[in-house]
ZASEGU-187704 format. One record per residue (C-alpha): residue number from 1; residue in one letter; chain; x, z, y. Coordinates in steps of 0.2 Angstrom, whole numbers. Layout:
BEGIN
<NUM; "A"; "A"; <X; Z; Y>> ...
END
This chain:
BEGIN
<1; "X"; "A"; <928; 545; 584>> <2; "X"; "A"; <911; 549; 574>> <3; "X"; "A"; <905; 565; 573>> <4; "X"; "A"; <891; 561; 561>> <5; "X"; "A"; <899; 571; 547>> <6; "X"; "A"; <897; 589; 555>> <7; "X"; "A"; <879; 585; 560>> <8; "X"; "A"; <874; 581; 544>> <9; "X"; "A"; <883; 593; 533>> <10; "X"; "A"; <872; 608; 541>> <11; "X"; "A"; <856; 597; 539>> <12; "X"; "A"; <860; 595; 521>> <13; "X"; "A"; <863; 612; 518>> <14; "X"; "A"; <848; 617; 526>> <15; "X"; "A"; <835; 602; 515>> <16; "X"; "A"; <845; 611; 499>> <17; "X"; "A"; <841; 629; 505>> <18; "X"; "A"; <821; 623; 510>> <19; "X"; "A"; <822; 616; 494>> <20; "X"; "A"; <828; 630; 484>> <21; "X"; "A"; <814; 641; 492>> <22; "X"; "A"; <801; 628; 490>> <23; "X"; "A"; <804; 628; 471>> <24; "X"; "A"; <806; 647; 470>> <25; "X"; "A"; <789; 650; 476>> <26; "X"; "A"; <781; 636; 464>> <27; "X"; "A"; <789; 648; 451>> <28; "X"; "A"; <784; 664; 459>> <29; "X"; "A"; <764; 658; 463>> <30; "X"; "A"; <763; 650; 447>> <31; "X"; "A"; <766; 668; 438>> <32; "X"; "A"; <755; 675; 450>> <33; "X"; "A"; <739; 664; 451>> <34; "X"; "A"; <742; 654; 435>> <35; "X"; "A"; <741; 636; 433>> <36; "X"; "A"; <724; 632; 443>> <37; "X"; "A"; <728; 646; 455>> <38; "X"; "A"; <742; 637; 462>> <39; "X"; "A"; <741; 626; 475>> <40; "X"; "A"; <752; 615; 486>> <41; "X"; "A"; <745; 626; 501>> <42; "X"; "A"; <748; 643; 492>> <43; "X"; "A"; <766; 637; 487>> <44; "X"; "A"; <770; 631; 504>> <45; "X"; "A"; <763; 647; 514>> <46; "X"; "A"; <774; 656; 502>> <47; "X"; "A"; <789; 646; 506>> <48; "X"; "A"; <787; 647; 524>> <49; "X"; "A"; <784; 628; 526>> <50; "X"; "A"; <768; 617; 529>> <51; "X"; "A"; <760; 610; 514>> <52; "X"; "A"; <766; 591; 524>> <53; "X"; "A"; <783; 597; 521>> <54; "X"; "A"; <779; 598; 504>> <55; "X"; "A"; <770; 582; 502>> <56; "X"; "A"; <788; 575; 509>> <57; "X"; "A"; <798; 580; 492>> <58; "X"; "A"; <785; 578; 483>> <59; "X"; "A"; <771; 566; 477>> <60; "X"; "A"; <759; 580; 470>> <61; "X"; "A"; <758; 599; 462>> <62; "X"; "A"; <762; 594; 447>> <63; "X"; "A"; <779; 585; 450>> <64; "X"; "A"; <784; 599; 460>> <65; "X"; "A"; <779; 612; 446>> <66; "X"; "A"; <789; 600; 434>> <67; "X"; "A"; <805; 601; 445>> <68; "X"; "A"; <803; 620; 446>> <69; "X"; "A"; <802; 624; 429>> <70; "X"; "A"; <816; 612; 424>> <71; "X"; "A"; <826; 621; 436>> <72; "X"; "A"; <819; 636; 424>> <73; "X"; "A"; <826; 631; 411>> <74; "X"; "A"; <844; 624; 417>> <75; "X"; "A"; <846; 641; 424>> <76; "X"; "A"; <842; 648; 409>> <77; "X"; "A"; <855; 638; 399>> <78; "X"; "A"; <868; 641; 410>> <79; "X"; "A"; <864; 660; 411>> <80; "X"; "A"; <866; 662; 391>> <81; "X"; "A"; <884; 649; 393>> <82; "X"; "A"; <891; 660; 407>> <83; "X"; "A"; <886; 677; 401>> <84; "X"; "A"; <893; 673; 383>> <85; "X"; "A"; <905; 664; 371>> <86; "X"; "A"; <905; 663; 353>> <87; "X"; "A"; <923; 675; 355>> <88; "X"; "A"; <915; 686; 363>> <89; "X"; "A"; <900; 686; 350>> <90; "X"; "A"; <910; 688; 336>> <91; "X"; "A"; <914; 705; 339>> <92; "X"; "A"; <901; 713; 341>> <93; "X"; "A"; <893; 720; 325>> <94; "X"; "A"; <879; 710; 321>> <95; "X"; "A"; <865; 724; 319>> <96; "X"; "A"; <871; 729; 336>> <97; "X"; "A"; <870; 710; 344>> <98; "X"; "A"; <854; 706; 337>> <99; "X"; "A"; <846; 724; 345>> <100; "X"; "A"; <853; 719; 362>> <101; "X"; "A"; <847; 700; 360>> <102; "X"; "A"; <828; 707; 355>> <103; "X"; "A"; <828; 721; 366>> <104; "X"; "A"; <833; 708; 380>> <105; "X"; "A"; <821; 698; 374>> <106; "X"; "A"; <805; 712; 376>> <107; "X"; "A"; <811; 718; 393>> <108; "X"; "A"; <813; 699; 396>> <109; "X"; "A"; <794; 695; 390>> <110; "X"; "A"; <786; 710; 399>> <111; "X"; "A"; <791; 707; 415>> <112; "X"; "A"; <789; 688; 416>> <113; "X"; "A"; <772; 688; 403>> <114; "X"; "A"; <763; 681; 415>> <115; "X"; "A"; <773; 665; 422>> <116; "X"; "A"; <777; 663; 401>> <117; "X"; "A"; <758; 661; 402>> <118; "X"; "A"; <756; 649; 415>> <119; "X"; "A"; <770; 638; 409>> <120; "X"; "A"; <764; 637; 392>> <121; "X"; "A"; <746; 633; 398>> <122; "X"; "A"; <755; 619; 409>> <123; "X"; "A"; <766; 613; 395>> <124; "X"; "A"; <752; 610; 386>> <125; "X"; "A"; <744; 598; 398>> <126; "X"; "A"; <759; 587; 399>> <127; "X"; "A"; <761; 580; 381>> <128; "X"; "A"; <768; 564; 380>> <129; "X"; "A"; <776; 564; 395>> <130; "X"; "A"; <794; 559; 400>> <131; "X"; "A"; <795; 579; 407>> <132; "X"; "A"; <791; 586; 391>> <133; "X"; "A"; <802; 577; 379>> <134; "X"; "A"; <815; 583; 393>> <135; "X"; "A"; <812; 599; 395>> <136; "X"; "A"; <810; 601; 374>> <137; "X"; "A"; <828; 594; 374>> <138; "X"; "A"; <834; 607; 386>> <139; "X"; "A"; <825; 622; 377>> <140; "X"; "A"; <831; 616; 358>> <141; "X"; "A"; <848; 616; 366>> <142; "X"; "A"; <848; 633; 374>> <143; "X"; "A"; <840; 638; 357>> <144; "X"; "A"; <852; 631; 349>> <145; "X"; "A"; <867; 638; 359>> <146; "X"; "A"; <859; 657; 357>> <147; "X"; "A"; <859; 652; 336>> <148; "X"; "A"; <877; 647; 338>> <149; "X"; "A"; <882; 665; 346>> <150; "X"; "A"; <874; 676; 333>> <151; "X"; "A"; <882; 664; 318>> <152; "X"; "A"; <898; 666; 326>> <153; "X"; "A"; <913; 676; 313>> <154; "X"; "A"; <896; 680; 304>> <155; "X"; "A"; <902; 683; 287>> <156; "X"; "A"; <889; 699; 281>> <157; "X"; "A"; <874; 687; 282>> <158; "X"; "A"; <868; 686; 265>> <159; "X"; "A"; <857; 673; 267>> <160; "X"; "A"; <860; 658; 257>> <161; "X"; "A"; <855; 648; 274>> <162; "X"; "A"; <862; 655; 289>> <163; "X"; "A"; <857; 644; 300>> <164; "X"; "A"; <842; 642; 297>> <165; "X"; "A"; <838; 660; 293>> <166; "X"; "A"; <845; 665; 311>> <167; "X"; "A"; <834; 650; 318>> <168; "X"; "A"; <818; 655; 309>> <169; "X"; "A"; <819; 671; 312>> <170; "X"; "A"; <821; 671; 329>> <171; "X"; "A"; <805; 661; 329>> <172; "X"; "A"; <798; 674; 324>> <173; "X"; "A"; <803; 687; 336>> <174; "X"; "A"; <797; 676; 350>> <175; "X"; "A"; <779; 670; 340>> <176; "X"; "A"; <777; 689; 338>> <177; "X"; "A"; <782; 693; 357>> <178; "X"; "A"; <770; 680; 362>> <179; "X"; "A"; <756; 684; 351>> <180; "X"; "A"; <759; 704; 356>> <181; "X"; "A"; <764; 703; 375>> <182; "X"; "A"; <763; 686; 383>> <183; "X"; "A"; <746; 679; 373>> <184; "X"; "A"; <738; 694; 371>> <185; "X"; "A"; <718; 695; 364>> <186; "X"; "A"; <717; 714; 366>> <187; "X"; "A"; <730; 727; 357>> <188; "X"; "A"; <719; 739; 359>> <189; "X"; "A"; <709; 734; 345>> <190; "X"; "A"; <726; 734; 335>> <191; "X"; "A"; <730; 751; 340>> <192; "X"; "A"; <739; 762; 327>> <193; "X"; "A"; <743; 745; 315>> <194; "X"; "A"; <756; 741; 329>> <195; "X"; "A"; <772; 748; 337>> <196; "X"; "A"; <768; 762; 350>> <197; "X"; "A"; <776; 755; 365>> <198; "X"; "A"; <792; 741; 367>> <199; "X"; "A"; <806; 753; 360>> <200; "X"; "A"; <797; 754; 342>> <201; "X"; "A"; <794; 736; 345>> <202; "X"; "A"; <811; 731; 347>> <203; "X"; "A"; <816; 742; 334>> <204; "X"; "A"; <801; 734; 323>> <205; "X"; "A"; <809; 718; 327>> <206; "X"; "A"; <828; 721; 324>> <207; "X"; "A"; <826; 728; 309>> <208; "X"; "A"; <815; 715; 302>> <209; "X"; "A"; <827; 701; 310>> <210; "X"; "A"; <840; 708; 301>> <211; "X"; "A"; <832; 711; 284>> <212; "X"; "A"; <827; 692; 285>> <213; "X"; "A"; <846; 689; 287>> <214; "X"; "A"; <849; 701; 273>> <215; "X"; "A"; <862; 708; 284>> <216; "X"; "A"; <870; 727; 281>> <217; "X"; "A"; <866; 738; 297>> <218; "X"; "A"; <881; 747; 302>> <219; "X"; "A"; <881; 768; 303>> <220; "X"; "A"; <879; 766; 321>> <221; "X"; "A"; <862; 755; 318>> <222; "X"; "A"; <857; 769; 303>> <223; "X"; "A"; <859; 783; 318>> <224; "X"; "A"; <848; 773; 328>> <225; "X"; "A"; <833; 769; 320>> <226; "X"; "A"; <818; 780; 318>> <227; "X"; "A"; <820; 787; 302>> <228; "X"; "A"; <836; 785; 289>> <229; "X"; "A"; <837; 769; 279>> <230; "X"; "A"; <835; 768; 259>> <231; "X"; "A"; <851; 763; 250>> <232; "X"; "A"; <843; 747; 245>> <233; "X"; "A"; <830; 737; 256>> <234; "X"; "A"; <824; 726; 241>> <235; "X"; "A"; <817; 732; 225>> <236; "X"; "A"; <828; 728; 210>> 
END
């Protein structure tokens, strides 16, 4: 009788656990040292393995920096499925979803600016690569998902386009969080024409996310904010 299956079964396990730690340090030294920082010897110290072990999965940096930021991204897709469904969405007030969403957003962007800024300077080196247009498709559909959740039961957008509203503005809530936090020239030089720290940012943000949306905050937003709103947010 063969007894080939129990032998292998723990061998398996232990390639997918090496594995899972090989692309956990790509990710980790990437956000650490940046894109020229990171090498197959630095990845493979931080992994515990020797940089032949790496060499064995895979053909070079950038195919292993390709499979760990795709891995990125699936995790993040299947984060934002598991943690919410359109139901669920729909009853939360929408001035109160979009502040958790953007204040998510810039605790999210803080902590992980620089990795955000390492994968967008290695993004940009691989145009026109099969990787890419994969890795696009993966993100429109997580985007599209996260468009999907704040549209549903929406009926107090006023925006003659929802959709596209919701999508443009949330374009512009990550623009401005990348031009402020992950891509930043120096704020100093902006200081007092800016937000004083991330809570008046995400403030900032919410409120002009949902004027775009020409959405009506509820009492509990009005008790929120800074200072009271005006009856009307639009001159007549």
């Amino acid at each position: 009788m063969r007894k080939t299956k129990p032998t292998l079964e723990p061998q398996q396990e232990r390639s997918r656990e090496s594995l899972r730690k090989l692309l956990k340090a790509a990710a980790e030294v990437l956000g650490q040292h940046g894109v020229d920082g990171t090498t197959i010897p630095r990845i493979a110290e931080h992994a515990g393995l020797t940089p032949g072990a790496v060499y064995r999965r895979f053909r070079d940096k950038d195919e292993l920096l390709e499979t760990a930021i795709m891995g990125i991204l699936e995790r993040q897709e299947e984060r934002l499925k598991e943690g919410m469904t359109p139901a669920m969405a729909a009853k939360i007030p929408l001035d109160v979803f979009a502040e958790q969403i953007v204040g998510g957003m810039v605790v999210s962007y803080r902590a992980n600016a620089a990795l955000l800024r390492a994968l967008r300077q290695f993004i940009q080196g691989r145009l026109d690569t099969p990787f890419l247009k994969k890795a696009t498709k993966l993100e429109v559909r997580t985007y599209e998902r996260l468009v999907d959740l704040i549209l549903a039961g929406r009926e107090d957008i006023r925006h003659p386009n929802p959709r596209v509203a919701v999508s443009l503005g949330l374009m512009m809530v990550i623009s401005t969080l990348y031009e402020l936090i992950v891509m930043p020239v120096s704020v100093k030089d902006w200081k007092g024409l800016l937000p004083k720290d991330d809570q008046a940012l995400k403030r900032e943000l919410t409120r002009a996310f949902l004027s775009y949306l020409e959405v009506e905050t509820t009492p509990r937003a009005s008790a929120r904010a800074a200072k009271p709103r005006r009856a009307s947010r639009r001159p007549t």
